[in-house]
C-alpha positions in Angstrom: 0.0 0.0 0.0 1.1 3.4 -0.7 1.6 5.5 2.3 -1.5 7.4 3.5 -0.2 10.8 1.6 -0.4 9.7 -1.6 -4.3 9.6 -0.8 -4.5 12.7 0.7 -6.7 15.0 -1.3 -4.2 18.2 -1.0 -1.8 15.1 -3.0 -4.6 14.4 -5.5 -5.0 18.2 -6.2 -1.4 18.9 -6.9 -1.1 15.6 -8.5 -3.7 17.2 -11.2 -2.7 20.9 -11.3 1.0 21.1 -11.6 1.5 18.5 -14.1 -1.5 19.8 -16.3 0.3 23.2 -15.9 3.6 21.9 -16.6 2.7 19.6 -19.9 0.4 23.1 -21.2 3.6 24.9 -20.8 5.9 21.9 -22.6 3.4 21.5 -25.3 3.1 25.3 -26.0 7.0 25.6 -25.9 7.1 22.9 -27.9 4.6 24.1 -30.8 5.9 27.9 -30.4 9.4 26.8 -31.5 8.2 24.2 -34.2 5.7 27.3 -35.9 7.3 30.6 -34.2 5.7 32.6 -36.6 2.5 31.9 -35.2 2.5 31.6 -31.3 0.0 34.0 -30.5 -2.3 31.9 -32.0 -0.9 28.5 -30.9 -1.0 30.0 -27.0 -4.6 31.1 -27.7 -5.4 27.9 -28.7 -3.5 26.4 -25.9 -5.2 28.0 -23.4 -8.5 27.6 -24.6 -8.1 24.4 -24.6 -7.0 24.7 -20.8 -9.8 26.1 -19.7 -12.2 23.8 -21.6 -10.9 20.8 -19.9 -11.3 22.4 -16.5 -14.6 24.1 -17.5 -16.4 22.7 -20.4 -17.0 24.2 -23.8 -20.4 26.2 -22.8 -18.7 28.0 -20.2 -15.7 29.2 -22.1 -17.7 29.8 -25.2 -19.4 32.0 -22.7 -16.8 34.1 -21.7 -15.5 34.2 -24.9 -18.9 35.8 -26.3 -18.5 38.2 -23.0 -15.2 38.8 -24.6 -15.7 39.4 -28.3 -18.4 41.6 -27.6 -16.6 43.9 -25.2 -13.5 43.9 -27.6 -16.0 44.8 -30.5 -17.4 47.5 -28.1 -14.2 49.5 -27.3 -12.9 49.3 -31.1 -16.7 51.1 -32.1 -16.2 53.6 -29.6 -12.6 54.0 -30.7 -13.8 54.8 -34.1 -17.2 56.7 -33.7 -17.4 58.0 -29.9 -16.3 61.2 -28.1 -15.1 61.3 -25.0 -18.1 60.9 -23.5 -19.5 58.0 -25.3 -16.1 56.5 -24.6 -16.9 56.6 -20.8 -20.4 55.3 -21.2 -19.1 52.6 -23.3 -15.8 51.7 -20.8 -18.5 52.4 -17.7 -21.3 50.2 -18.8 -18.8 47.2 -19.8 -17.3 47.0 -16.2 -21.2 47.7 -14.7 -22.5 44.5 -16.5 -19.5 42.7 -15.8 -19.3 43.6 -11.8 -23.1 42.5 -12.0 -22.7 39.8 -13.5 -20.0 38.6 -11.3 -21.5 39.6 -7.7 -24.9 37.4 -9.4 -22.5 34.7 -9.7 -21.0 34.5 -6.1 -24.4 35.4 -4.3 -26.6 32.9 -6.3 -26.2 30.2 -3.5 -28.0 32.7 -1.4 -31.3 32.5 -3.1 -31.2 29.1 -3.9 -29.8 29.1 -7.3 -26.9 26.7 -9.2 -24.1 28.4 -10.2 -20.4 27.6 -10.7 -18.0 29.9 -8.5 -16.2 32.7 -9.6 -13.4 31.1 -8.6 -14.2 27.8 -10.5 -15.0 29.7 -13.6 -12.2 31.6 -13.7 -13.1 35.4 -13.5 -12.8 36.2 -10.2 -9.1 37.7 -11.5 -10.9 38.5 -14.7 -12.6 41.1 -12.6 -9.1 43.1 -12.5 -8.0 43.2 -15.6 -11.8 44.1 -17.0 -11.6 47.0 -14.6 -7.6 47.7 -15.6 -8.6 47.5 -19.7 -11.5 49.8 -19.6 -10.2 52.2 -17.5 -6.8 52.5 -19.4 -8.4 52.5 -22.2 -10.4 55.9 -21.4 -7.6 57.4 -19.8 -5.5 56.9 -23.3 -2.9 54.8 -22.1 -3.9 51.6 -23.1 -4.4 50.4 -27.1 -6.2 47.7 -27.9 -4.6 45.6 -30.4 -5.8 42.5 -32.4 -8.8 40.5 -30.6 -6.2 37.5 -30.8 -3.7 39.6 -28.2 -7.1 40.6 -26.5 -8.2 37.2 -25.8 -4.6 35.8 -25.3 -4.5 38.5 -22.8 -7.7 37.9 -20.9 -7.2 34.0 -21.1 -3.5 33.0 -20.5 -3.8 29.6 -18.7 -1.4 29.9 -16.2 -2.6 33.6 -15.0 -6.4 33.0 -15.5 -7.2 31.5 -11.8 -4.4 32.2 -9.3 -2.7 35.5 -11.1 -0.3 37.6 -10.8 -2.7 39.8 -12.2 -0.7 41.5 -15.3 -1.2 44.6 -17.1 -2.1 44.9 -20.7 1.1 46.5 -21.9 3.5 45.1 -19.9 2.6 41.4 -20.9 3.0 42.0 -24.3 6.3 43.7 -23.5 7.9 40.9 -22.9 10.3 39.2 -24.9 8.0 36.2 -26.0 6.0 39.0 -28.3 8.9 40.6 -29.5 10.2 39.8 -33.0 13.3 37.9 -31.7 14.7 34.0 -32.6 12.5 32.6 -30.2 13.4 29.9 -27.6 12.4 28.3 -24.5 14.5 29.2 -21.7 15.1 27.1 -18.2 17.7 27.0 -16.0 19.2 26.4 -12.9 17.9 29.3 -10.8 14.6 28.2 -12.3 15.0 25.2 -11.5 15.2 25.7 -8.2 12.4 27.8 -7.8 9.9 24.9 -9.2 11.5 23.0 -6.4 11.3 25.7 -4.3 7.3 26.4 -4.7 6.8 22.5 -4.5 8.5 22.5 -1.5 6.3 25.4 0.4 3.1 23.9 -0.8 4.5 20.4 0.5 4.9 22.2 3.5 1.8 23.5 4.2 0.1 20.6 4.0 2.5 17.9 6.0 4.1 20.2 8.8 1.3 22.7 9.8 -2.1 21.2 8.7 -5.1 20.9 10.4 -8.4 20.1 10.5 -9.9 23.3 9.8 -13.5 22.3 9.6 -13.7 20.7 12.8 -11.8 23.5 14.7 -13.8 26.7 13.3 -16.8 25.4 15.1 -15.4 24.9 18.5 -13.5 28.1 18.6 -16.0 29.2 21.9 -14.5 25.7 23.7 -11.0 25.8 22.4 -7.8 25.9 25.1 -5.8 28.9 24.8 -2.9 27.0 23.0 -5.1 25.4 20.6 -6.4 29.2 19.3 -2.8 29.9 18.9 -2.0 27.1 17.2 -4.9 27.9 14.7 -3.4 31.6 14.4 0.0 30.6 13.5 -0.5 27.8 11.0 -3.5 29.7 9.1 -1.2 33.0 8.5 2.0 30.8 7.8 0.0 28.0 5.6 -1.5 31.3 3.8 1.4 32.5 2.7 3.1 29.3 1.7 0.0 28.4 -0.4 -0.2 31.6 -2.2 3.6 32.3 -2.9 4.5 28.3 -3.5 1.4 28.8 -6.7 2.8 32.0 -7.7 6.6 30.6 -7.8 5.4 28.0 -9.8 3.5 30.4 -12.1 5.9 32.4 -12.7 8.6 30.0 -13.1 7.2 28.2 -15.5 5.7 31.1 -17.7 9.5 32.1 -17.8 9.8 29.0 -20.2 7.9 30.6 -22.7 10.3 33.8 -22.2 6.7 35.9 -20.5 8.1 38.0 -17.5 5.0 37.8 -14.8 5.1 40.6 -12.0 6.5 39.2 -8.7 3.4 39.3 -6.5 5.2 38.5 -2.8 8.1 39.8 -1.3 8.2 38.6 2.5 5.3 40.3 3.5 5.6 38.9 7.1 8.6 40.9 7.7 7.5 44.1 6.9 7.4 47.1 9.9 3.8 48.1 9.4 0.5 47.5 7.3 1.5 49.9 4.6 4.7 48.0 4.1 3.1 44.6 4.7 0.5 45.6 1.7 3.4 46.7 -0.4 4.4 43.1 -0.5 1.8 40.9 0.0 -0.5 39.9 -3.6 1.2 43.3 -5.3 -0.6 43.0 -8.1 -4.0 42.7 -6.0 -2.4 45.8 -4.4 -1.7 48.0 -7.5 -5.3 47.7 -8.9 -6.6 48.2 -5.2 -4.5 51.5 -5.7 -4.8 52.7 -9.0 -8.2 51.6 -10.0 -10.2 52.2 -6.5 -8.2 54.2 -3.9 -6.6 56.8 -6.6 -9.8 57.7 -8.2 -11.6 58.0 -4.8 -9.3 60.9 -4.3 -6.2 58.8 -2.8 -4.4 61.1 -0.4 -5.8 63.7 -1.2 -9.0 64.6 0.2 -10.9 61.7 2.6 -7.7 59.5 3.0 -9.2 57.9 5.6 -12.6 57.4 3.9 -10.6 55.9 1.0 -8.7 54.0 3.2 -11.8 51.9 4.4 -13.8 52.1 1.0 -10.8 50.5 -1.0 -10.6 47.7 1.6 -14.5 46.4 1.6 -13.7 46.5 -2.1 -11.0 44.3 -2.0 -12.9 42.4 1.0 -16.4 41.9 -1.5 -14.2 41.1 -4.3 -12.9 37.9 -2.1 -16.9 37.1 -0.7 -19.5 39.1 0.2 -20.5 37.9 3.3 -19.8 39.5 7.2 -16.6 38.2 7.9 -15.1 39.6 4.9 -16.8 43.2 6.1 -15.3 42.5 9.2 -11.9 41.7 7.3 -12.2 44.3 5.3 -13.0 47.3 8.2 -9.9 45.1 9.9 -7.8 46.5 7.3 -9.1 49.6 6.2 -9.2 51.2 9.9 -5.7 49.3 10.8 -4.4 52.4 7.6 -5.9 54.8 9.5 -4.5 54.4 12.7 -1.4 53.6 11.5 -1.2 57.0 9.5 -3.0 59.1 12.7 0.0 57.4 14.7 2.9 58.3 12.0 1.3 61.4 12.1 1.3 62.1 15.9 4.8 60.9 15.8 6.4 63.3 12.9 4.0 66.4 12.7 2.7 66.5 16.6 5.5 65.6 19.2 8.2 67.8 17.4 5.8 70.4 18.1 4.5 69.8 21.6 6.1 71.9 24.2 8.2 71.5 27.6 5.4 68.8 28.3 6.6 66.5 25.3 10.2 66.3 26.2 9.5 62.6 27.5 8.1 61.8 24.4 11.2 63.1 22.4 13.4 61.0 24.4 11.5 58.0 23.9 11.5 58.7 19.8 15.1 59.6 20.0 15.7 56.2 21.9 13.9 54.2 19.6 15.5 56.0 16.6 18.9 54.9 18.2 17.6 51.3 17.8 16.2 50.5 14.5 16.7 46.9 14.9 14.9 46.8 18.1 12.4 49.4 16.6 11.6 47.3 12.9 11.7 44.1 15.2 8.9 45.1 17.6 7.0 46.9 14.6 7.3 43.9 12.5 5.8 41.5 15.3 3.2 43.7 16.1 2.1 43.3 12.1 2.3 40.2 11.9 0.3 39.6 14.9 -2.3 42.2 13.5 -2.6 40.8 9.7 -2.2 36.9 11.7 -5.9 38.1 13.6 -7.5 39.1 10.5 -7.3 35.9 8.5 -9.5 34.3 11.3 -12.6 35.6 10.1 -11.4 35.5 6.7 -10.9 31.6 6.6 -12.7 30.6 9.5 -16.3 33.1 9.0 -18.2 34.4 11.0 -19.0 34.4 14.4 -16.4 31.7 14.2 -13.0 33.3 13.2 -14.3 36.4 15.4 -14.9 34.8 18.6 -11.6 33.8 18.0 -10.2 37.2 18.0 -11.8 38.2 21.0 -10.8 34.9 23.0 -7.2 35.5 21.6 -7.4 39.3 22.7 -9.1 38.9 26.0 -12.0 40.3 25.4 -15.5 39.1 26.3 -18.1 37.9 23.3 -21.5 38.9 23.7 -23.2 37.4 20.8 
């Protein structure tokens, strides 16, 4: 008998992802170099093809008649609307899709059969619907062919994990460029496969647990058994996410397409800012640019924008109350970290004979940055650690949690 891993379903799944992933790469490497002339196409095809063995042929057809139309759409406005039939146009593509979409994840709400977002595919769709249309009306995006347009919208190893890249910058890279095309691998890629393998291994033989049995006993749990949950949710989090994008981005590297890095040891940053600097960047730069930005950034309401941006980001996930209580988690943790980098730069400098003691403990910490990023660092960790509670475990579950962890009392 094999031993009991090799049955395990995490085994099963990986066992079916990673090599589909990896032959879809070698079979699109292979045909690119045999017919260079033509590997837009042959990647279309490719992964179309993906997606229909994942998905069946009605669904993609689907989203490829969501697609065709919306590419037919901007190209009329390009040609026979001003600038305001431009915006209606860019406006009502990204208000039928966002419907749609939100439809789609609340259907099990009122009874209704419907694949998930996430099983369909478009849940990072979303992003780079919202990133064409409103590029496009700014003027810094051009659409070109409908093949780059779909090849853009549908790349197989992007479609349901990301990084979530931008329109010009993937077909900056060198596999589009009118070189002598050829796969590359090497060492240092090599290693990262191993690498991503590795943390997903990981995840799932050192720190698992048995999530659905825990979340509902959160109320009953010892004190070490909360922790316990607390640690290996944040830790198996990040493994999960970064081993899929190593492997994504390793292996897209093949075929010569430069992905965006999308985490840079977000668990060692010295606040939330830095910490959302590094963790999903890409989910971070739309948040940014096509949310907080045009809400007025810093600018006017920053702390209004703050919180808006982050029950975006938190709906986009689910819409449900944990993720508004994730997403408030977030949003207000901005705020009071810039009221507190504010009291610290703009207010104590100023403060009179009274705020000597206050200089003298910034001077002493300033003395220290080790001791200062250290303590800063465990305090975000802790603080992002506490949020994904109700963000994997629900709610009143993951909350209760909180509060037991915190030593607070729960009242409901």
């Amino acid at each position: 008998m094999p031993p009991p891993w090799f049955a395990s379903p995490w085994f099963q799944a990986l066992g079916q992802a990673f090599p589909r992933l990896v032959a879809g790469i070698a079979l699109a490497a292979a045909l690119v170099w045999l017919f260079p002339a033509r590997r837009r196409e042959l990647l279309l095809a490719l992964s179309l093809g993906f997606f229909g063995l994942f998905l069946g042929a009605p669904l993609v057809l689907g989203q490829l008649a969501f697609a065709g139309i919306w590419y037919g759409l901007l190209r009329w406005a390009d040609k026979a609307c001003g600038g305001r039939g431009k915006k209606a146009v860019a406006l009502g593509v990204i208000a039928a899709f966002a419907a749609g979409y939100f439809a789609l994840m609340n259907a099990g709400r009122f009874g209704l059969a419907a694949p998930s977002v996430q099983t369909l595919g478009i849940a990072y769709l979303f992003w780079r619907v919202l990133h064409v249309n409103v590029d496009w009306l700014r003027g810094t995006l051009r659409l070109s062919s409908l093949t780059d347009f779909l090849l853009y919208l549908f790349y197989f190893p992007t479609m349901k994990g990301g990084p979530i890249q931008r329109y010009q910058d993937f077909f900056a890279t060198e596999f589009f460029q009118d070189i002598d095309w050829r796969p590359r691998f090497n060492l240092g890629m090599s290693l990262r496969i191993v690498g991503g393998l590795a943390k997903l291994w990981a995840c799932y033989f050192w720190i698992r647990l048995d999530y659905d049995a825990l979340w509902p006993q959160t109320a009953a749990l010892p004190y070490a058994a909360l922790l316990q949950i607390l640690y290996a949710r944040a830790i198996s989090f990040y493994l999960i996410a970064s081993g899929a994008n190593d492997l994504t981005i390793t292996l897209s590297e093949v075929l010569r397409i430069r992905l965006p890095e999308n985490y840079d040891y977000p668990y060692f940053q010295r606040n939330l800012a830095h910490f959302w600097r590094n963790w999903h960047r890409t989910l971070t730069a739309c948040l940014r640019d096509y949310v907080y930005e045009p809400l007025g950034g810093k600018r006017k309401r920053q702390y209004r924008n703050y919180v808006l941006t982050f029950l975006v980001c938190a709906f986009w996930h689910v819409t449900s109350p944990a993720f508004l209580i994730w997403g408030l988690w977030h949003g207000l943790g901005l705020c009071v970290l810039r009221l507190w980098q504010d009291f610290w730069k703009l207010r104590v400098p100023a403060l009179g004979p009274g705020g000597a003691w206050l200089r003298r403990i910034q001077a002493w910490m300033q003395a220290r940055p080790v001791l200062a990023k250290t303590f800063s660092g465990l305090l975000t960790f802790h603080f992002v650690a506490l949020s994904w509670l109700p963000f994997w475990g629900g709610h009143p579950q993951g909350t209760r949690a909180i509060f037991r962890l915190l030593g607070l009392p729960w009242f409901w």
